[in-house]
Every structure is written in C-alpha cells, then in structure tokens.
C-alpha positions in Angstrom: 0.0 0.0 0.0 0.9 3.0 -1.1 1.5 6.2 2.0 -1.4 8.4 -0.3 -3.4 5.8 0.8 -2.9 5.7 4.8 -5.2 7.5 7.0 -4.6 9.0 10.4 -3.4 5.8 12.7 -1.4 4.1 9.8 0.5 7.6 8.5 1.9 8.3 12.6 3.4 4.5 12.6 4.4 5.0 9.4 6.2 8.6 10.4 7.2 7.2 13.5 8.9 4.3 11.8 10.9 6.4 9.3 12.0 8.5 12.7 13.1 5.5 14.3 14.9 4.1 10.9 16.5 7.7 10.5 18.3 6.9 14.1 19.2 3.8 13.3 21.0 5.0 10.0 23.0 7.6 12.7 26.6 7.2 14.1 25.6 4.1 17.0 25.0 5.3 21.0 24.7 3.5 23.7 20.7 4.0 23.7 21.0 1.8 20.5 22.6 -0.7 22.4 20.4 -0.6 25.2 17.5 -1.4 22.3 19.7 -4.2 21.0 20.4 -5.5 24.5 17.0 -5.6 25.8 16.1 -8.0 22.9 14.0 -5.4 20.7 15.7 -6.1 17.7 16.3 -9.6 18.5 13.0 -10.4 17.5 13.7 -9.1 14.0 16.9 -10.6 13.6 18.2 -12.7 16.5 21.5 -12.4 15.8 21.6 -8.5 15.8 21.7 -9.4 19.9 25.3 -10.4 19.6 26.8 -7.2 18.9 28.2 -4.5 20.8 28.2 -0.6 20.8 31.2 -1.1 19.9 31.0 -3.1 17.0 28.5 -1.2 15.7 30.8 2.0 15.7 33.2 0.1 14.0 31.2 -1.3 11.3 29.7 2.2 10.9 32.7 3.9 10.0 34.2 0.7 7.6 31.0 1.0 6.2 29.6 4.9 6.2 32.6 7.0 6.9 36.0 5.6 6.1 39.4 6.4 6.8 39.6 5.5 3.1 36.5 5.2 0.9 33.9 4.0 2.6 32.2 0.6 1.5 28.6 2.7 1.6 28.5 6.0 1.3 25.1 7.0 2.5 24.3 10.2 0.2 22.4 10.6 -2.6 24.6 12.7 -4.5 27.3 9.5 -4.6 24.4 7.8 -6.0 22.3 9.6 -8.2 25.3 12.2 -9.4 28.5 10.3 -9.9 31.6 9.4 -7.4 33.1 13.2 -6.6 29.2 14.8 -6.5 28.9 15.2 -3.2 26.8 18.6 -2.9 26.1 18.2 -6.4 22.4 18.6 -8.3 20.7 16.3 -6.3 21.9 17.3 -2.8 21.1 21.2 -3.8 17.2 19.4 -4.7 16.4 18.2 -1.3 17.7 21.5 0.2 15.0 23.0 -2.1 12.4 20.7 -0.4 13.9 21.0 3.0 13.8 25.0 2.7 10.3 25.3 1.1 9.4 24.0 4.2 11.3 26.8 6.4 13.5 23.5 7.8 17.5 23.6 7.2 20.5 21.1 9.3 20.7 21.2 13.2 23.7 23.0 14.0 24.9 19.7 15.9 23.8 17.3 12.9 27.8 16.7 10.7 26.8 15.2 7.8 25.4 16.5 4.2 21.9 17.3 4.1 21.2 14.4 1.1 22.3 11.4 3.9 19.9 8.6 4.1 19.0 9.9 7.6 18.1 12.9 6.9 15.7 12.2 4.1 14.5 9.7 6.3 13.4 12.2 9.0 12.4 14.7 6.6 9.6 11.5 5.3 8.5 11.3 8.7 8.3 14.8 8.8 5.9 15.3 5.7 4.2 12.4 6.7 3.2 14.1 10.2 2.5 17.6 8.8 1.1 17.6 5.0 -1.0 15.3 3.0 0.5 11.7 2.0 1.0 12.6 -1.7 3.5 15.5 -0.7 5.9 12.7 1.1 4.9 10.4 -2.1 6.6 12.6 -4.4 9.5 13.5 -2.3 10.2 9.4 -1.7 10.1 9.3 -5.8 11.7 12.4 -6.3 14.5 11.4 -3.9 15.1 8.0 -1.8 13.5 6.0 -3.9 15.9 7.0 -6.8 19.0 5.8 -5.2 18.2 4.2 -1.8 18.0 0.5 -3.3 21.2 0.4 -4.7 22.6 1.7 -1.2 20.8 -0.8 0.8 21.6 -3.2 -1.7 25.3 -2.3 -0.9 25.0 -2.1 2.5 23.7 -6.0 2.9 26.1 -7.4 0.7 29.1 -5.2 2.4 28.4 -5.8 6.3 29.6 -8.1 8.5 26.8 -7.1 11.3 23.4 -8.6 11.2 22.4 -5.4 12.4 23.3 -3.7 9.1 21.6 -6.2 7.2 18.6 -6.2 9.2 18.2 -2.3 9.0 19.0 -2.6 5.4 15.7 -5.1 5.1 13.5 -2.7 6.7 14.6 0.2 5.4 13.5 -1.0 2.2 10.1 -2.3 3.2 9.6 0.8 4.7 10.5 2.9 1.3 8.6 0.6 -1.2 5.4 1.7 0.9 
C-alpha cells in the first residue's frame, strides 16, 4: 500500500517508523545498544543481539565513513550524481524541499543534508504535517531513486546482522 493511501493511525506508525529508521542510519549510541540489548531487535533478527556498541561504531565507520573510501556512502549525490558529487544537483534538490518547508540542518547534525538519515526524518516529517502525496513525491523524487542500490550495498558489504537487518526494513519501509 501506497502512503497516499494511509489515514490517520497508519501515517503516525508509518512517520514514526521512518523516525526510528533515521536513528538507526546515525553514528551508533549507547541508547542503540540498550535497544539491542534488551532483545528489541532480536525479534527481527536474533543475531543482531550479539553485537556491541562497539562493533557497531566500527562497522559504521568501515561502512559509512571511512578512513579510506567508505564501503557505503550514505548520500544521494554518490548515488544519483557520480563518485566526486557530493553537494552536487541532487543534494542542492532536497535542500530546495527542505527550505520550502522553512527546515534547514541542526547545528549539531555533521553530515550533508542528502544522507539517508536525513531524508529519512524529513519523510516522517511530511508524513506528520502535510498530506500523504506530498511525502509520495518527495520518496520518488529522492530515496526512492537511489536508496535501493545503497541498501543493496550495504547487505552485501556488512559483516553485522544489524546492518543487514536495517538494510531489510529500510527497504520495506521505502517501497510503501
């Protein structure tokens, strides 16, 4: 189903699963782990409740950050506008979005506005405050142009279960 077709009840679960999957797609905290630890995501993928903070931080920068290239660079831009684009045509797009609705980057926030996090929080955000077919277009106009090919990446690049968990929901979550 579609999120033009949600009403009320449906839409706030909806939002309030892209908020949660926005977090998840952050830097790891030890509020994750306390979610991994008290078996919330072990009913989604058991073995996501053999991992640490730690390992998660690891396997977050190998996989998001670097030192070198990173395995999955989580921006659209690296994505949708070739391998040096970062800020290009397609990062200055969602800023567009983002601005037409009087929103811009948290001061404390360190990434690019076009990360998979943010996009994520700004669906949960339409979802919450306009009309479904606003947060349909900006899924097509946006994540739903390059986020497959990342999650795709991102399971077959991870050695965490957690990773490859997200990555699965993630993409149930985008294909509505």
């Amino acid at each position: 189903m579609r999120n033009s077709m949600l009403e009320g009840d449906d839409r706030g679960r909806l939002a309030g699963g892209y908020s949660v999957l926005a977090r998840c797609w952050r830097q790891p905290t030890a509020d994750l782990l306390a979610a991994v630890s008290d078996g919330t995501f072990e009913r989604i993928e058991p073995e996501v409740a053999e991992t640490s903070v730690e390992d998660l931080r690891v396997e977050y920068a190998r996989l998001f950050v670097g030192p070198a290239e990173p395995a999955c660079p989580p921006y659209e831009s690296l994505y949708r506008d070739g391998d040096d684009a970062v800020l290009g045509p397609s990062t200055r797009a969602v800023v567009t979005w983002y601005r037409s609705y009087g929103l811009g980057l948290e001061p404390e926030w360190p990434d690019l506005p076009d990360h998979i996090a943010t996009e994520l929080e700004f669906a949960a955000y339409l979802l919450e405050r306009e009309d479904p077919e606003t947060c349909e277009r900006f899924l097509d106009e946006h994540p739903r142009l390059w986020i497959e090919e990342f999650l795709d990446d991102v399971e077959r690049e991870t050695r965490e279960p957690y990773y490859r968990a997200l990555a699965t929901m993630t993409a149930a979550a985008i294909d509505g």
